[in-house]
N, C-alpha and C positions, 0 to 999 in steps of 0.2 A: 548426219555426218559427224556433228560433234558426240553425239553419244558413242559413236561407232571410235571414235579414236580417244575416249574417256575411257569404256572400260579396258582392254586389256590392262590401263593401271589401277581400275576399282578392283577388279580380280584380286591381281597381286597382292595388294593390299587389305581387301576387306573379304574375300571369299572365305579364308579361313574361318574366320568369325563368325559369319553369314553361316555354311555348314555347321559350326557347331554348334551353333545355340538359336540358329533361324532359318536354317531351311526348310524342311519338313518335319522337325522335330525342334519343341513340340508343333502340331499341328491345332490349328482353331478353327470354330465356324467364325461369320462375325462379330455376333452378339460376343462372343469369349473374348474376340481380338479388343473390342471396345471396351468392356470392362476388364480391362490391364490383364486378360490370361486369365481369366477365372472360370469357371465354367464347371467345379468337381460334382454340383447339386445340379446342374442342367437335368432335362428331364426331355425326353421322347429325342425328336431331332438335332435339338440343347446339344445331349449331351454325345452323338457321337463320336467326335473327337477327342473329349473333354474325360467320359469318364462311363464305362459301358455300360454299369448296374442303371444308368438313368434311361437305359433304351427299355426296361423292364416298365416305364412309364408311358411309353409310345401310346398315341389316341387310335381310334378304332380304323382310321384311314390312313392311306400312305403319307408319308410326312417325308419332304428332300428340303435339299440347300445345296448354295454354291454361295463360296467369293473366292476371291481377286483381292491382292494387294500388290500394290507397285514398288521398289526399291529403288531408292537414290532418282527417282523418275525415268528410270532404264526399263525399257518393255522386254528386256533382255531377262533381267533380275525379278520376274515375274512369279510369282507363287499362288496357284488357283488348285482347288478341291472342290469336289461334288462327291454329294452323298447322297442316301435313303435311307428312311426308318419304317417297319414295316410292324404290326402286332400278330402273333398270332396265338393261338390256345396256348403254344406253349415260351411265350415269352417274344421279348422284342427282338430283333435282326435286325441292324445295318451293316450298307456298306459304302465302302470308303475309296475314293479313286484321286490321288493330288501330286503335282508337278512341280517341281521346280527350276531355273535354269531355262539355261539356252541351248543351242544345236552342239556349242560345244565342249557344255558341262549341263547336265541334268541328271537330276533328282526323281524319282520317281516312285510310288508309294500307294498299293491297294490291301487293301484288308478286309476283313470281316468280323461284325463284333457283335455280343450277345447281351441281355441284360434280363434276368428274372427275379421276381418278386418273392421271396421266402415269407412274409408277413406281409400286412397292408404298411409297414413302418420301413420293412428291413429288405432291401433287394443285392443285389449280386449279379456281375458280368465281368464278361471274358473279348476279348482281341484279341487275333491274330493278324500280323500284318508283313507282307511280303514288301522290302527298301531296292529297288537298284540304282544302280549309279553305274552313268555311261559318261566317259569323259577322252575326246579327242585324241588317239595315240594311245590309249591305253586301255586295258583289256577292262572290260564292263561287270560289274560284280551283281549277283544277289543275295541276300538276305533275308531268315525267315527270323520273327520274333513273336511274343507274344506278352498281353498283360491283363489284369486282372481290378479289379475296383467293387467298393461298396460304398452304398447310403444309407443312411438311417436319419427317419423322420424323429427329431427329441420331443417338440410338440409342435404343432401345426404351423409355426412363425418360424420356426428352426430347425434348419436341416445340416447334416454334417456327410461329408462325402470325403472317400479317401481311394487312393489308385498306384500301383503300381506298374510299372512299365518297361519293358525288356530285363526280368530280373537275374539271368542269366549275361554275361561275358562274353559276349558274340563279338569275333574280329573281322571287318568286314576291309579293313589292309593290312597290312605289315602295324603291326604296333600303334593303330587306329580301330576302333568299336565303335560297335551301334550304342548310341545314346542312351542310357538308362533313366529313367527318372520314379523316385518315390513324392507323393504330393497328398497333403492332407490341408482340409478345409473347411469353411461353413460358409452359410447363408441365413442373413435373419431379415424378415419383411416384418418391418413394425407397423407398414399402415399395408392397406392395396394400392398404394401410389408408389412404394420405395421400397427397393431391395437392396441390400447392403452383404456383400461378399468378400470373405479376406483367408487366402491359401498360403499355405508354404509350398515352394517349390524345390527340392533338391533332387539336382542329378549327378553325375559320377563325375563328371569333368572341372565344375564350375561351383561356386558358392553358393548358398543355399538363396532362393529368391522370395521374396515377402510381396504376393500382386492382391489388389483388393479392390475393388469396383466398386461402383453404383450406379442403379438403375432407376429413371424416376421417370411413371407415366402418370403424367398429366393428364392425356384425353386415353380412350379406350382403344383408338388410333396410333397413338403415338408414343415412342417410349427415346427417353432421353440420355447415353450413357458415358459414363466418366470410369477411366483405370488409370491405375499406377502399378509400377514393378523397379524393383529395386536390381542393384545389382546389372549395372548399364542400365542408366535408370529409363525408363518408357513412361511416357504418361498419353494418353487415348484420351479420344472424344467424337461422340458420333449419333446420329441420331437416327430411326428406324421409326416406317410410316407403313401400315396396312391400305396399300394401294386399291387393292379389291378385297371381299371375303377371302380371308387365307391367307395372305398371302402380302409378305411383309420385305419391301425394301431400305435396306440400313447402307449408308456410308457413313465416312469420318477418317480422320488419321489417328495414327502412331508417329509420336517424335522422340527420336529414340538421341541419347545425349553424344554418341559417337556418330552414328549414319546419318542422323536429317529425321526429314520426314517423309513416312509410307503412307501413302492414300491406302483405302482401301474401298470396298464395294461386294452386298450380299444380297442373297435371297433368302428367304423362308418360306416353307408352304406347310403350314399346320393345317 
């Protein structure tokens, strides 16, 4: 009950914000969520959110995910995606299926993205992704977009990844557009125990953002992960356990310095 008579005033006040820069765009799995947004070097099911040339890395068997993150602890304000990454002779395929909202504002968001290998260093991939938005009394929109990414291995410790996203001006209201984002980055693993990740983020609406992670696995099991993001600053923490062969469950939050704190919760199946 008390949730139910909180939000109409979380709306009013936070939805804007929420929509623009945390609804389904950008979109994570949640290895990316935990280390602060990072994810341009992700690689097979890593990177379908994050950056398509890394689906060009997909392993010889089906690879999905899913999570969930909770907002302001409203099951209202809820944001979940599921995906797959698939290999085939001629390069990786996934796809992309994620929610946001409630009965009466939701986000909703499926695509398909591509990623192939020009070199054993240099790969290349493509997304497409269809946005609707259906909101209470007023008429439901859809949107088609599309975006573009590459990686390149520099030497086996360092990888550098870059991506862009809807680079085209699509108005999907009256003097409101699909979110644009250009994002360049890297990843350097000095040991097998620790990965170290740090991107620029800029999109059309908003300041440019600086998110940088680290990943530290301890046992062969278990990996440990820390981000930061600037620019409503975010800082994450979460930790991710291979339950069975494959198959790897992560939580943690996001405390973000205006909303609180987002739980979150994912899957893996390499």
């Amino acid at each position: 009950m008390r949730s139910l008579l909180l939000l109409p005033f979380l709306l009013l006040f936070f939805l804007p914000t929420i929509s623009a820069q945390d609804g389904l765009f950008p979109a994570f799995d949640i290895r990316a969520r935990l280390l602060g947004g990072t994810g341009l070097t992700g690689e097979g099911i890593d990177a379908l959110w994050t950056n398509p040339a890394g689906l060009a890395h997909t392993g010889d068997e089906l690879e999905g995910a899913a999570f969930a993150e909770q907002r302001f602890g409203l099951s209202e304000l809820t944001t979940a995606n599921i995906g797959a990454a698939y290999k085939t002779g001629l390069g990786g395929f996934g796809l992309q299926l994620a929610s946001f909202g409630f009965d009466s504002y939701r986000e909703t968001r499926i695509g398909l993205a591509y990623g192939r290998k020009l070199s054993e260093k240099f790969s290349i991939g493509a997304d497409f992704s269809g946005f609707a938005v259906s909101t209470e009394g007023y008429e439901s929109t859809f949107n088609l977009t599309f975006g573009l990414g590459m990686q390149l291995e520099i030497i086996p410790e360092l990888h550098v990844g870059a991506r862009i996203f809807s680079p085209l001006r699509i108005e999907r209201f009256p003097d409101e557009y699909l979110p644009q984002l250009l994002a360049l980055g890297l990843s350097y693993q000095p040991s097998n125990k620790v990965i170290l990740s740090a991107e620029i983020h800029q999109d059309a609406e908003n300041p440019a953002r600086f998110r940088g992670g680290l990943e530290y696995l301890p046992a062969e099991e278990l990996s440990i992960r820390l981000g930061v993001a600037t620019e409503n600053t975010e800082l994450s923490f979460g930790l991710g356990y291979e339950v069975i062969d494959r198959l790897e469950l992560s939580a943690g939050a996001v405390w973000h310095e205006v909303l609180g704190v987002w739980p979150g919760v994912g899957l893996r199946w390499r």
